[in-house]
PQR file of N, CA, C, O and H, with PARSE charges and radii, in Angstrom:
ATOM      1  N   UNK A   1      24.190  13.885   8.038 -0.4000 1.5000
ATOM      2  CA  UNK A   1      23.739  12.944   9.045 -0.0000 2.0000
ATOM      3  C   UNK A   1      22.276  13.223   9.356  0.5500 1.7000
ATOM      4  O   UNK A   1      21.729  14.322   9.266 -0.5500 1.4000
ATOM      5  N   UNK A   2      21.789  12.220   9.686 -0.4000 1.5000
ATOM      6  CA  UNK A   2      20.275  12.419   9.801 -0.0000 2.0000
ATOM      7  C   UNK A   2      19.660  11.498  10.905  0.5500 1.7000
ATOM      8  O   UNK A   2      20.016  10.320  10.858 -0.5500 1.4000
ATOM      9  H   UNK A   2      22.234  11.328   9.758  0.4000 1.0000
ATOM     10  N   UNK A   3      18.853  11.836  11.817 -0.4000 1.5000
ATOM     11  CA  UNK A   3      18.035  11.043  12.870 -0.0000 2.0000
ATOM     12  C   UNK A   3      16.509  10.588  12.210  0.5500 1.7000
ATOM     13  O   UNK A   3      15.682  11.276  11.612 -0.5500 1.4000
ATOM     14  H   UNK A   3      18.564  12.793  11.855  0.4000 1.0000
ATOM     15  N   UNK A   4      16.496   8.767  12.673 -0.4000 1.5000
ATOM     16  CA  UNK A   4      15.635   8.228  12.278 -0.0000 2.0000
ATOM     17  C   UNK A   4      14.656   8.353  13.790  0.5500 1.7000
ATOM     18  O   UNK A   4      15.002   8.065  14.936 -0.5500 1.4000
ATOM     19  H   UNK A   4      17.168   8.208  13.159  0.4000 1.0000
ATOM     20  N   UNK A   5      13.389   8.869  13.313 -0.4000 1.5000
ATOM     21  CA  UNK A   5      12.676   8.490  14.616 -0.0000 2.0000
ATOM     22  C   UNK A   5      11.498   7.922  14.251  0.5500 1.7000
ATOM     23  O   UNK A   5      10.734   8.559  13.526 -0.5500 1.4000
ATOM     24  H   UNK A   5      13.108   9.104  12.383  0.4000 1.0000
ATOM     25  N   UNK A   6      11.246   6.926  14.597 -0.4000 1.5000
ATOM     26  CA  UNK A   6       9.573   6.082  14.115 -0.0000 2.0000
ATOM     27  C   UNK A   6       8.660   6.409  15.399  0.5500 1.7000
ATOM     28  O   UNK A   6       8.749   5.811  16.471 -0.5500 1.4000
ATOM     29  H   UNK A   6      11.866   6.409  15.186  0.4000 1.0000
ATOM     30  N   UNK A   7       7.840   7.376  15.135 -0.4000 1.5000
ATOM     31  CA  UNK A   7       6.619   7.878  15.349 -0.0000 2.0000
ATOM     32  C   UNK A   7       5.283   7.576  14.499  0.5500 1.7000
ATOM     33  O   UNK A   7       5.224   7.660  13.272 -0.5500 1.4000
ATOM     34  H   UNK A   7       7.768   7.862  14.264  0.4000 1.0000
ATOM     35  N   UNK A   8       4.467   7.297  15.153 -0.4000 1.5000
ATOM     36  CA  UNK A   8       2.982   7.307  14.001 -0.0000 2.0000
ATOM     37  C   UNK A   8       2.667   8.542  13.999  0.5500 1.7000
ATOM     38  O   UNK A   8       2.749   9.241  15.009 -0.5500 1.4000
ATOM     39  H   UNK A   8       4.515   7.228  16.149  0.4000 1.0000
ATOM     40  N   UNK A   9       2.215   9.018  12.716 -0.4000 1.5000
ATOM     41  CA  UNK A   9       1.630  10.510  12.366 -0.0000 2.0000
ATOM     42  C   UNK A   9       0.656  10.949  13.215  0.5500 1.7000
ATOM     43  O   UNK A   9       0.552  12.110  13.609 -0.5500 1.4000
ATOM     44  H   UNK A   9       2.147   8.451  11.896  0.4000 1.0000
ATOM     45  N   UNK A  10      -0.184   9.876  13.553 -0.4000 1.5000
ATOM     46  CA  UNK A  10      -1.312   9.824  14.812 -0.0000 2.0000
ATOM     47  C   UNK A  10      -1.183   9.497  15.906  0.5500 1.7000
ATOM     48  O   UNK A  10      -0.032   9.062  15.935 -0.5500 1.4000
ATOM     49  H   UNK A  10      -0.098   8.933  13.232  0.4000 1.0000
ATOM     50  N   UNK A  11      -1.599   9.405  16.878 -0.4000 1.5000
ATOM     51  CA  UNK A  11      -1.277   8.459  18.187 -0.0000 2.0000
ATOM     52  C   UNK A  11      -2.426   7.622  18.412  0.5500 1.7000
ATOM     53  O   UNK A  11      -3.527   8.146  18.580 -0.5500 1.4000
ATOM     54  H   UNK A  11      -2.534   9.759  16.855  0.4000 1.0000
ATOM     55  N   UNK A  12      -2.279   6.355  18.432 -0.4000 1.5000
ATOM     56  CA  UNK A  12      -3.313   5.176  18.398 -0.0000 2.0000
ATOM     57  C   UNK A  12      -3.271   4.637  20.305  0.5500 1.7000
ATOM     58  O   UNK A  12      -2.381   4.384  21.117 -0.5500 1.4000
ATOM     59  H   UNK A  12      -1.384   5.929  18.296  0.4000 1.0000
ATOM     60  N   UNK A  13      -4.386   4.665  20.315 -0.4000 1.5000
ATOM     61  CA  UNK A  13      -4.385   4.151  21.817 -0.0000 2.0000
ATOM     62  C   UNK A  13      -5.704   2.960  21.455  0.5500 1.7000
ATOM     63  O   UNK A  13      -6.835   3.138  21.001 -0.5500 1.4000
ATOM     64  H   UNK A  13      -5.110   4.871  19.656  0.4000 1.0000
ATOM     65  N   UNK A  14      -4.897   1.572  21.929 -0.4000 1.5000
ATOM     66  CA  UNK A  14      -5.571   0.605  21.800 -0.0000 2.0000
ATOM     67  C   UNK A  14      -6.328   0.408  23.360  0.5500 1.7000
ATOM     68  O   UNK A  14      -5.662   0.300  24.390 -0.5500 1.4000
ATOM     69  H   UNK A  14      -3.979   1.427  22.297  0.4000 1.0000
ATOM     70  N   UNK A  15      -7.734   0.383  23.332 -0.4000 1.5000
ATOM     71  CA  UNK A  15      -8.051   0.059  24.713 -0.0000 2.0000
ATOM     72  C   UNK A  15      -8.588  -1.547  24.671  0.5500 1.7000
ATOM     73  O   UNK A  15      -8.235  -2.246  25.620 -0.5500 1.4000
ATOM     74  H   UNK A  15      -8.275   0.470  22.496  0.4000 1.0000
ATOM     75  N   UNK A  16      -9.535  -2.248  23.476 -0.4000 1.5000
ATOM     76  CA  UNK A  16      -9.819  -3.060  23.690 -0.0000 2.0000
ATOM     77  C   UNK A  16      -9.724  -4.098  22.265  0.5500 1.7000
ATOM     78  O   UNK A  16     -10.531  -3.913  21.354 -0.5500 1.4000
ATOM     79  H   UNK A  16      -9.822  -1.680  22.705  0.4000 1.0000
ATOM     80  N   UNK A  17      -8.786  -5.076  22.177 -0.4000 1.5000
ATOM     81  CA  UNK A  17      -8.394  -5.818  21.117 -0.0000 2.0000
ATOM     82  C   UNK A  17      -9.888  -6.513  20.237  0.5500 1.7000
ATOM     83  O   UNK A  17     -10.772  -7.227  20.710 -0.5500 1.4000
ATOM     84  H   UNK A  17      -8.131  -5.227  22.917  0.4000 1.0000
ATOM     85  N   UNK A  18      -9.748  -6.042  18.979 -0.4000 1.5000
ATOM     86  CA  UNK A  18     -10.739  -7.073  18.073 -0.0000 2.0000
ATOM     87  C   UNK A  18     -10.195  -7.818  17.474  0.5500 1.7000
ATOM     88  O   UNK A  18      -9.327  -7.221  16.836 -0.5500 1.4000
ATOM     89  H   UNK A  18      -9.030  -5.462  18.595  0.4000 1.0000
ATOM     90  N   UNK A  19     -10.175  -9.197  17.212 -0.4000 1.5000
ATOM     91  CA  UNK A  19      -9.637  -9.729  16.298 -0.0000 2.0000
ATOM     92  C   UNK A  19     -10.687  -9.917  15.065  0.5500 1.7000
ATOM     93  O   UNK A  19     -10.197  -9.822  13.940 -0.5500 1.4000
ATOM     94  H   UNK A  19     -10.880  -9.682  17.730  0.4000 1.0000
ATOM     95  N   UNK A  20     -11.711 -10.106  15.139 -0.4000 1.5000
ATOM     96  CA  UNK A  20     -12.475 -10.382  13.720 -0.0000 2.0000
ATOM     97  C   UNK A  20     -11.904  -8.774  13.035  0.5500 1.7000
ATOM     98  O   UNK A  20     -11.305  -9.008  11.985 -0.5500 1.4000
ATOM     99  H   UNK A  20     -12.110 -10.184  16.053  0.4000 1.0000
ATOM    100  N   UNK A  21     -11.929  -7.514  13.297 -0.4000 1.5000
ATOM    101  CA  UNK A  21     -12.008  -6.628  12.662 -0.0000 2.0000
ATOM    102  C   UNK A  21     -10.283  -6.507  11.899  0.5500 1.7000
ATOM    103  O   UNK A  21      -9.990  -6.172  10.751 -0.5500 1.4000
ATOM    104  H   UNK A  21     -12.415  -7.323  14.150  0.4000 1.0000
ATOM    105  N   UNK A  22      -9.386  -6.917  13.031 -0.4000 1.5000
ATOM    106  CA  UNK A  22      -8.244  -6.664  12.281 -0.0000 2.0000
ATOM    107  C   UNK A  22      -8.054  -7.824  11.438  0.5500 1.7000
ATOM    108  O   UNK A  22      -7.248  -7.544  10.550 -0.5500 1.4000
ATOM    109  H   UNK A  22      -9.623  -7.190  13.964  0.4000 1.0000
ATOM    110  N   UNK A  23      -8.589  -9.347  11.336 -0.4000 1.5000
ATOM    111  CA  UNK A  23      -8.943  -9.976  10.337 -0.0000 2.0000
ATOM    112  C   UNK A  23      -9.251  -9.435   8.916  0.5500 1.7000
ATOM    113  O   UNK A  23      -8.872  -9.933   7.855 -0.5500 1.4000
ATOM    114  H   UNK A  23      -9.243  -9.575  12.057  0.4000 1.0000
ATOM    115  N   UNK A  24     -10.257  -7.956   9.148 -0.4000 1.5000
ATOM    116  CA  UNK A  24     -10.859  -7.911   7.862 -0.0000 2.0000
ATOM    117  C   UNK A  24      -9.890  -6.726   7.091  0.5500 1.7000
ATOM    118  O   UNK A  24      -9.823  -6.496   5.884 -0.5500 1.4000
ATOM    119  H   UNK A  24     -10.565  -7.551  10.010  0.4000 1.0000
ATOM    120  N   UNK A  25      -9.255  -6.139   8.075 -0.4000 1.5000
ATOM    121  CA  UNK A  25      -8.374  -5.241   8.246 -0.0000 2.0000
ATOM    122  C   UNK A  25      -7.103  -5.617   7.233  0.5500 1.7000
ATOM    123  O   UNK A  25      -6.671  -4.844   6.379 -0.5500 1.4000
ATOM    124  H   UNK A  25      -9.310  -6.326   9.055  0.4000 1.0000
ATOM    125  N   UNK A  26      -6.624  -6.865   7.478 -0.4000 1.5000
ATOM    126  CA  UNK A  26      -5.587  -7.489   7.259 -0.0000 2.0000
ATOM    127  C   UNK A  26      -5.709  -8.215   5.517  0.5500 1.7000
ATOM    128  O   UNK A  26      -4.775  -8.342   4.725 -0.5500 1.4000
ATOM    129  H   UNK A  26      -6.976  -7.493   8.172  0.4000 1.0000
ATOM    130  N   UNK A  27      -7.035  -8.565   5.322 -0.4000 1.5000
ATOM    131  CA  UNK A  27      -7.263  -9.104   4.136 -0.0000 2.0000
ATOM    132  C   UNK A  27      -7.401  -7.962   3.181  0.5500 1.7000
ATOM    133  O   UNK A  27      -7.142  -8.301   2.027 -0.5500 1.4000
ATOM    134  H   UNK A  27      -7.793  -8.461   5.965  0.4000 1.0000
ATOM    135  N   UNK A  28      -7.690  -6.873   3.309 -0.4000 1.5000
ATOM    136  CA  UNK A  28      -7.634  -6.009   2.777 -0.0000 2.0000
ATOM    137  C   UNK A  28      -6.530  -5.327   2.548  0.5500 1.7000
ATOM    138  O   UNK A  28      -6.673  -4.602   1.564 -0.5500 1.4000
ATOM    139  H   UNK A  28      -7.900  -6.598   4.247  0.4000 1.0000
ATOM    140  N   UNK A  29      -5.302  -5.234   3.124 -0.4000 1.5000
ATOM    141  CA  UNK A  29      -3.914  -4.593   2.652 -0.0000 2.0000
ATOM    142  C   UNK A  29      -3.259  -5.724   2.190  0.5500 1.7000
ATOM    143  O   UNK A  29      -2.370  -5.324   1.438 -0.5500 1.4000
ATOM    144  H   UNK A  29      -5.186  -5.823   3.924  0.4000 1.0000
ATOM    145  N   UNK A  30      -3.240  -7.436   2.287 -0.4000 1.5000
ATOM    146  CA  UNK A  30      -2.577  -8.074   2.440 -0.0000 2.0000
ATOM    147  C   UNK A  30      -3.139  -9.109   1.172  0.5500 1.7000
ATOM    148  O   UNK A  30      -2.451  -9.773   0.397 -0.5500 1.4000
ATOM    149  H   UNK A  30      -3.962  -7.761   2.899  0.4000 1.0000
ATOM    150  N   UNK A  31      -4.181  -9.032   1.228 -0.4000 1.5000
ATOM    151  CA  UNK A  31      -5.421 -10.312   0.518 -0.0000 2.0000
ATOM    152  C   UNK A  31      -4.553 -10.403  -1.036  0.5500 1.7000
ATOM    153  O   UNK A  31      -3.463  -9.881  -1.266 -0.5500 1.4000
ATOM    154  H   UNK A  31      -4.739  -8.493   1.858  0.4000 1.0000
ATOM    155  N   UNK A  32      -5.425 -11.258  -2.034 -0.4000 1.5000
ATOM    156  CA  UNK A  32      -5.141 -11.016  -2.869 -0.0000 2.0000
ATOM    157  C   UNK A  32      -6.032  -9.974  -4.386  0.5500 1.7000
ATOM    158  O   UNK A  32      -5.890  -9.969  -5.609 -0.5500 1.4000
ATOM    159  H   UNK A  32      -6.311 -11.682  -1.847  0.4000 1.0000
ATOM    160  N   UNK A  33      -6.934  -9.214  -3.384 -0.4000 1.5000
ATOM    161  CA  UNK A  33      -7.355  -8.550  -3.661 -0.0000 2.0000
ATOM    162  C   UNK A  33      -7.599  -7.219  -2.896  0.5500 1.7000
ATOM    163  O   UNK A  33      -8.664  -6.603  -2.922 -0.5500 1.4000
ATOM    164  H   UNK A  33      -7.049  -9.219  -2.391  0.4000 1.0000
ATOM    165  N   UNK A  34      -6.446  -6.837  -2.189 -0.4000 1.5000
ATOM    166  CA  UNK A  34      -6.086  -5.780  -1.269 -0.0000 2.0000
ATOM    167  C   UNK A  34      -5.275  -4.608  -2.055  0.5500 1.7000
ATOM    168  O   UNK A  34      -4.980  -4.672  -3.248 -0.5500 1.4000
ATOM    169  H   UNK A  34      -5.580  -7.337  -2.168  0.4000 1.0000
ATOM    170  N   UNK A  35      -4.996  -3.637  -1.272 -0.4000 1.5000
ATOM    171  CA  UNK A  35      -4.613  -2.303  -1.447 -0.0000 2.0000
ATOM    172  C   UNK A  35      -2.696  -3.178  -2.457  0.5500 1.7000
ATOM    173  O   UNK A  35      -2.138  -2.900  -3.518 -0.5500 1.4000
ATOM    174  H   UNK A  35      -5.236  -3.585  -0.303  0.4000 1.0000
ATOM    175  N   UNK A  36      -2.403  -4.152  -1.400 -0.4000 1.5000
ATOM    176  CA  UNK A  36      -1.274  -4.225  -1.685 -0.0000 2.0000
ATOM    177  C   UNK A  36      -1.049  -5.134  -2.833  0.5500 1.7000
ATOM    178  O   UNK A  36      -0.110  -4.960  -3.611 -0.5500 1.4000
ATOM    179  H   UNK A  36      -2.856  -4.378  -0.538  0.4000 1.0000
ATOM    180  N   UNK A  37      -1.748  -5.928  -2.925 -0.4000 1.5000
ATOM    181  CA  UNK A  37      -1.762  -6.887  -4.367 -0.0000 2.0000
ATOM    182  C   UNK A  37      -2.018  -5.867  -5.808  0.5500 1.7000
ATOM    183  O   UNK A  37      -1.531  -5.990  -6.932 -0.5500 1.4000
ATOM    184  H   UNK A  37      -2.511  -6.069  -2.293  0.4000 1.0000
ATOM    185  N   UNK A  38      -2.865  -4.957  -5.329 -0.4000 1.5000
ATOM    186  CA  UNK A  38      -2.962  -4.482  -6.631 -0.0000 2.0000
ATOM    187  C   UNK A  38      -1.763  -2.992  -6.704  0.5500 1.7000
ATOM    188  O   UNK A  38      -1.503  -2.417  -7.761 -0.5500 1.4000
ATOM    189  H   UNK A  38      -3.260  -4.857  -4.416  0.4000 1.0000
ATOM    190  N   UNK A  39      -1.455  -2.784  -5.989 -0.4000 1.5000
ATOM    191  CA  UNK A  39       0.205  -1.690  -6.291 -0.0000 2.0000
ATOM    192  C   UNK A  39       0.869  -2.980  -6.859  0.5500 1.7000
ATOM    193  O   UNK A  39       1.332  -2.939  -7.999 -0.5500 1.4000
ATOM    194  H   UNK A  39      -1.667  -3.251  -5.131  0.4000 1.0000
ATOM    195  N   UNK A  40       0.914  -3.702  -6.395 -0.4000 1.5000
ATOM    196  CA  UNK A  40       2.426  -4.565  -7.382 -0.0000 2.0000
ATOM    197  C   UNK A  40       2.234  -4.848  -8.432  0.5500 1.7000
ATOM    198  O   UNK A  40       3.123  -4.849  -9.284 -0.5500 1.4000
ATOM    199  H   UNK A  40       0.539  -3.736  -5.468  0.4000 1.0000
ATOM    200  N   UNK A  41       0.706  -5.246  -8.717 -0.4000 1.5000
ATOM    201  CA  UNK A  41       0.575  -5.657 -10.277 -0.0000 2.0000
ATOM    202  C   UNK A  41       0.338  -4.145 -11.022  0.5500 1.7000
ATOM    203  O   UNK A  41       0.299  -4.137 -12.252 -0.5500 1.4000
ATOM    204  H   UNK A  41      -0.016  -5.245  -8.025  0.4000 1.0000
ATOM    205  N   UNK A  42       0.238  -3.334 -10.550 -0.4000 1.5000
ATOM    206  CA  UNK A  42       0.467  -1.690 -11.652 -0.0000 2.0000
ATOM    207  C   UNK A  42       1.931  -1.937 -11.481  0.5500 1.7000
ATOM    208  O   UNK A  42       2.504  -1.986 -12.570 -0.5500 1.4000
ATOM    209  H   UNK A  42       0.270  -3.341  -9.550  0.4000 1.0000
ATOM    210  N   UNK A  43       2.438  -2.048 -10.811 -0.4000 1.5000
ATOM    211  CA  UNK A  43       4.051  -1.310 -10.724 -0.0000 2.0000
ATOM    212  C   UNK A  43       4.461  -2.641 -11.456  0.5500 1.7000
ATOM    213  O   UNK A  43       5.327  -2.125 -12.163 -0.5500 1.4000
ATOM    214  H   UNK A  43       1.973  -2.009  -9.926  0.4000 1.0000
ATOM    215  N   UNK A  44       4.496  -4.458 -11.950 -0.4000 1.5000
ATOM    216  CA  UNK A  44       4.776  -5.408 -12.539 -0.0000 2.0000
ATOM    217  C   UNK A  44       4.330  -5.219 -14.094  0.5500 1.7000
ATOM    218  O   UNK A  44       4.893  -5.698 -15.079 -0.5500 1.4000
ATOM    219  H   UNK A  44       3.792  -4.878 -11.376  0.4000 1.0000
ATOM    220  N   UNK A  45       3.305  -4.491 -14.058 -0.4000 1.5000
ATOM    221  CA  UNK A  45       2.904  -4.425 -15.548 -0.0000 2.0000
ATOM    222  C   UNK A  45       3.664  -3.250 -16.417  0.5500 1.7000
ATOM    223  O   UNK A  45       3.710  -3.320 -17.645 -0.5500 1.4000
ATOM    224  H   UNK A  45       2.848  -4.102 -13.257  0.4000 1.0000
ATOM    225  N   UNK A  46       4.321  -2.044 -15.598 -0.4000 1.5000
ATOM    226  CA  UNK A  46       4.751  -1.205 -16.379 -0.0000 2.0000
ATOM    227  C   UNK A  46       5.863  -1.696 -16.690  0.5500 1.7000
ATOM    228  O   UNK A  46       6.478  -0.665 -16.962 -0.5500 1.4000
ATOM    229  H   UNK A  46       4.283  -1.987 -14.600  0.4000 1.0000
ATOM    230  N   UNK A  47       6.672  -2.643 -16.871 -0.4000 1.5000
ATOM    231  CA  UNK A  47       7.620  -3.238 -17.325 -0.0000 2.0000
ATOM    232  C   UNK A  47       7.625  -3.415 -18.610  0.5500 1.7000
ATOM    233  O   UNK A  47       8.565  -3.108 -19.344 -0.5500 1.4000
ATOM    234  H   UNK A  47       6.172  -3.480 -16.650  0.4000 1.0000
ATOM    235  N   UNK A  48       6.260  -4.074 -19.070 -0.4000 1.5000
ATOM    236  CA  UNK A  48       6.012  -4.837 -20.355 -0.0000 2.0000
ATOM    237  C   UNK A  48       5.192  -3.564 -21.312  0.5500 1.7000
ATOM    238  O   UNK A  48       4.731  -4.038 -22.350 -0.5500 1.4000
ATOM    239  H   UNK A  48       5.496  -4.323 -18.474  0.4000 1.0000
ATOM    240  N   UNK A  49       5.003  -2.459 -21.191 -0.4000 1.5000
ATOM    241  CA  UNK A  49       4.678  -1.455 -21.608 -0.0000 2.0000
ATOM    242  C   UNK A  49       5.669  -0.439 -22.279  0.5500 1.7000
ATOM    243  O   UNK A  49       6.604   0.142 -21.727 -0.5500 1.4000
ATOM    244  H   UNK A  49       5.377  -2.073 -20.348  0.4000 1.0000
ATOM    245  N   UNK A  50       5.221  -0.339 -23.735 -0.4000 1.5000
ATOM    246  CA  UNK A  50       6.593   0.026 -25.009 -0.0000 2.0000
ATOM    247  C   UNK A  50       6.213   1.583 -24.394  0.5500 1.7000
ATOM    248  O   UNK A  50       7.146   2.247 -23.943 -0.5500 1.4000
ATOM    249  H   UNK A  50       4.462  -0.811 -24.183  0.4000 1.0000
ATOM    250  N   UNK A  51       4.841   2.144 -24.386 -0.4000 1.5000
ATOM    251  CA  UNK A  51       4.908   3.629 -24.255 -0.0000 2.0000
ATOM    252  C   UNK A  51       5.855   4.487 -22.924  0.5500 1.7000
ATOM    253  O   UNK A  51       5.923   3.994 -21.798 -0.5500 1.4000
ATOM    254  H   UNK A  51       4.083   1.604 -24.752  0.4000 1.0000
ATOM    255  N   UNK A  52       6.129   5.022 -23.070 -0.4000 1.5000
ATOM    256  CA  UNK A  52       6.695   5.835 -21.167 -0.0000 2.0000
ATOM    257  C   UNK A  52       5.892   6.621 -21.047  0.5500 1.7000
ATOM    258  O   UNK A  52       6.524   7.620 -20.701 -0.5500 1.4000
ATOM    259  H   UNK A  52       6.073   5.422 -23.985  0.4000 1.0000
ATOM    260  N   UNK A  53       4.459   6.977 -21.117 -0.4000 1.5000
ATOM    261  CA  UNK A  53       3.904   8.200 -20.968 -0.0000 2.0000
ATOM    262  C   UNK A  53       2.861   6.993 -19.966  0.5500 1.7000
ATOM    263  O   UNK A  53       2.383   7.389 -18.902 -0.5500 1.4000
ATOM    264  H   UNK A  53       3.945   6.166 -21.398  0.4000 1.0000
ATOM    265  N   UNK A  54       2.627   5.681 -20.407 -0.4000 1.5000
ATOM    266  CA  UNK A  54       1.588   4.788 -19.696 -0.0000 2.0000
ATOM    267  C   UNK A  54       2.385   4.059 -19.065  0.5500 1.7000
ATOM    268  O   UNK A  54       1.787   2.983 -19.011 -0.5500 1.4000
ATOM    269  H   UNK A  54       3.015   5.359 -21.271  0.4000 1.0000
ATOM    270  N   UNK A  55       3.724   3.894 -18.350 -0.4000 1.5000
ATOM    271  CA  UNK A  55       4.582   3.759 -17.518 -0.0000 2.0000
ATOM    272  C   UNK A  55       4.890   4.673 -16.713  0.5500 1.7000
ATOM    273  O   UNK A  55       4.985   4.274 -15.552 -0.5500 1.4000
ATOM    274  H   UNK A  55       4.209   4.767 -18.393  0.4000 1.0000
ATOM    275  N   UNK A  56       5.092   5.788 -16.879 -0.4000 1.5000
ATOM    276  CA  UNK A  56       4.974   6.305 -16.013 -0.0000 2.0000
ATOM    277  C   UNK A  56       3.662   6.981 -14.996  0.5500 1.7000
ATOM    278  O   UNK A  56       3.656   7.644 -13.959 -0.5500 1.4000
ATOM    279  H   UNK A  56       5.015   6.112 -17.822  0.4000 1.0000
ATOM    280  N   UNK A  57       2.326   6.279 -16.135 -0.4000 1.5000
ATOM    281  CA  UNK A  57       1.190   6.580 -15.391 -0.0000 2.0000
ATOM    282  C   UNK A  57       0.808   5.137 -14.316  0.5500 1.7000
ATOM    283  O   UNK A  57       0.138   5.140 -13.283 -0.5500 1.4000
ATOM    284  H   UNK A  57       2.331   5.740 -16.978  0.4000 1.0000
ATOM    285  N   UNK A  58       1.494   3.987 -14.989 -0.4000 1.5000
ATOM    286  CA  UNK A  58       1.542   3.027 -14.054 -0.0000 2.0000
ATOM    287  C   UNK A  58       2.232   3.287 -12.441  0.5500 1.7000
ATOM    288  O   UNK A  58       1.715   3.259 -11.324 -0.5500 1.4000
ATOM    289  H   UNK A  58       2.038   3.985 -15.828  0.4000 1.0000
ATOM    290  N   UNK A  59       3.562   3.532 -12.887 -0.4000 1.5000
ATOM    291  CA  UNK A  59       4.569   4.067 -12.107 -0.0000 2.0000
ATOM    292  C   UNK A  59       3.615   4.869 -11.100  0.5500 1.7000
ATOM    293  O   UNK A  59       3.700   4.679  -9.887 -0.5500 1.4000
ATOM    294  H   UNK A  59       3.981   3.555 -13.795  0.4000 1.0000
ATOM    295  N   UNK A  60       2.745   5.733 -11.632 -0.4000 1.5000
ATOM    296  CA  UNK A  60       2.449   6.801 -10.045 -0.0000 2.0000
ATOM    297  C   UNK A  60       1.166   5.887  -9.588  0.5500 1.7000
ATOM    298  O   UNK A  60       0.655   6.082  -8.486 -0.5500 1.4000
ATOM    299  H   UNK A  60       2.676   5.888 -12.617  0.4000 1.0000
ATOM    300  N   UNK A  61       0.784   5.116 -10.271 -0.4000 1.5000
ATOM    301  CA  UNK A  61      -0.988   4.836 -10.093 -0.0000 2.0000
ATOM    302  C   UNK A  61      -0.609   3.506  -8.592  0.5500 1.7000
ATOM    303  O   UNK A  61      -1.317   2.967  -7.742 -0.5500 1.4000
ATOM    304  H   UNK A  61       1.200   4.958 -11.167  0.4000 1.0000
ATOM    305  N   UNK A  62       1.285   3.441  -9.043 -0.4000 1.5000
ATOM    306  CA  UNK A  62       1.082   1.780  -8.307 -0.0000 2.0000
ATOM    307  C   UNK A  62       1.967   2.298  -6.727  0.5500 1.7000
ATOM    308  O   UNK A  62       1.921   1.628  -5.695 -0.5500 1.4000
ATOM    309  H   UNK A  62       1.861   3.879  -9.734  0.4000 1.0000
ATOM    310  N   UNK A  63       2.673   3.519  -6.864 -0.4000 1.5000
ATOM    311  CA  UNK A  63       3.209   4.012  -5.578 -0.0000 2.0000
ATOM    312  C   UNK A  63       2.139   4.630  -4.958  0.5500 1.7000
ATOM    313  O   UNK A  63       2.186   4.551  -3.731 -0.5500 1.4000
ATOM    314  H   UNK A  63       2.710   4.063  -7.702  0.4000 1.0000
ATOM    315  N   UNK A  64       0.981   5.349  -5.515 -0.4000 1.5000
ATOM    316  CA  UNK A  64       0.104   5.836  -4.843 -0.0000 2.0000
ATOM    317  C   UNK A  64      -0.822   4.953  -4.321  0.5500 1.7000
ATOM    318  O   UNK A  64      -1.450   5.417  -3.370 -0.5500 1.4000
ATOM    319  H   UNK A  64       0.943   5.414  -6.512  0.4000 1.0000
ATOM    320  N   UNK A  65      -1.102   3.820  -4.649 -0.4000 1.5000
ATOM    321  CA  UNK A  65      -2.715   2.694  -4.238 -0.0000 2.0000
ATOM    322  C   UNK A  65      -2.077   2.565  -2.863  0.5500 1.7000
ATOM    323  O   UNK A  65      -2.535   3.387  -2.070 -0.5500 1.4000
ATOM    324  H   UNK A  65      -0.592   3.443  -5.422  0.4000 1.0000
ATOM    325  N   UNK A  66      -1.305   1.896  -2.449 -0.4000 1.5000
ATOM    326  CA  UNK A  66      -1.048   1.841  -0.733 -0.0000 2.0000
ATOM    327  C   UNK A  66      -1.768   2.560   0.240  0.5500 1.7000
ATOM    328  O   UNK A  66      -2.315   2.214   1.287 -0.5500 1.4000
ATOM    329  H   UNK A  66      -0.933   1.228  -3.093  0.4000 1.0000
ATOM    330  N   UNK A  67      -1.640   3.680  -0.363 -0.4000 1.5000
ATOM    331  CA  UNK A  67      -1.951   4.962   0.796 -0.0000 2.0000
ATOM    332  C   UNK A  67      -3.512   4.690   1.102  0.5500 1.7000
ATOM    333  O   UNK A  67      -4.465   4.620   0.326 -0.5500 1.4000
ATOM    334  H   UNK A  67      -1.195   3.960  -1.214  0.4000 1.0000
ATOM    335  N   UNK A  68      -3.442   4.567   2.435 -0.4000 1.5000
ATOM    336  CA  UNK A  68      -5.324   4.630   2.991 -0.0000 2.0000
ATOM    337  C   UNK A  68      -5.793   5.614   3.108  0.5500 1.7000
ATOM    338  O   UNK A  68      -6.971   5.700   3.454 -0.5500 1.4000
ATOM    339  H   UNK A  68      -2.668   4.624   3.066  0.4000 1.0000
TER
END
């Protein structure tokens, strides 16, 4: 058995809202040229790849891009 607790690693204290910044914020993990568009197309392409040595370099290249 195990306890889920959702904590941020940091503690964020928002004092005053930007929206242009989380705009730019947002296009960038989300865009189609963001952190997150390009993990899926490494992790979509190692599919079609005969070697496993460049699948599994896909494989780590496309779980690791997320991370900020």
């Amino acid at each position: 058995m195990w306890v889920y607790e959702k904590k941020l690693q940091y503690p964020v204290n928002i004092k005053q809202t930007n929206p242009r910044l989380a705009k730019i914020i947002i296009t960038q993990y989300g865009g189609p040229d963001g952190e997150l568009g390009a993990s899926l197309r490494y992790l979509s392409q190692r599919y079609t790849v005969p070697y496993p040595e460049v699948k599994a370099v896909l494989t780590d290249i496309g779980t690791e891009e997320p991370v900020p």
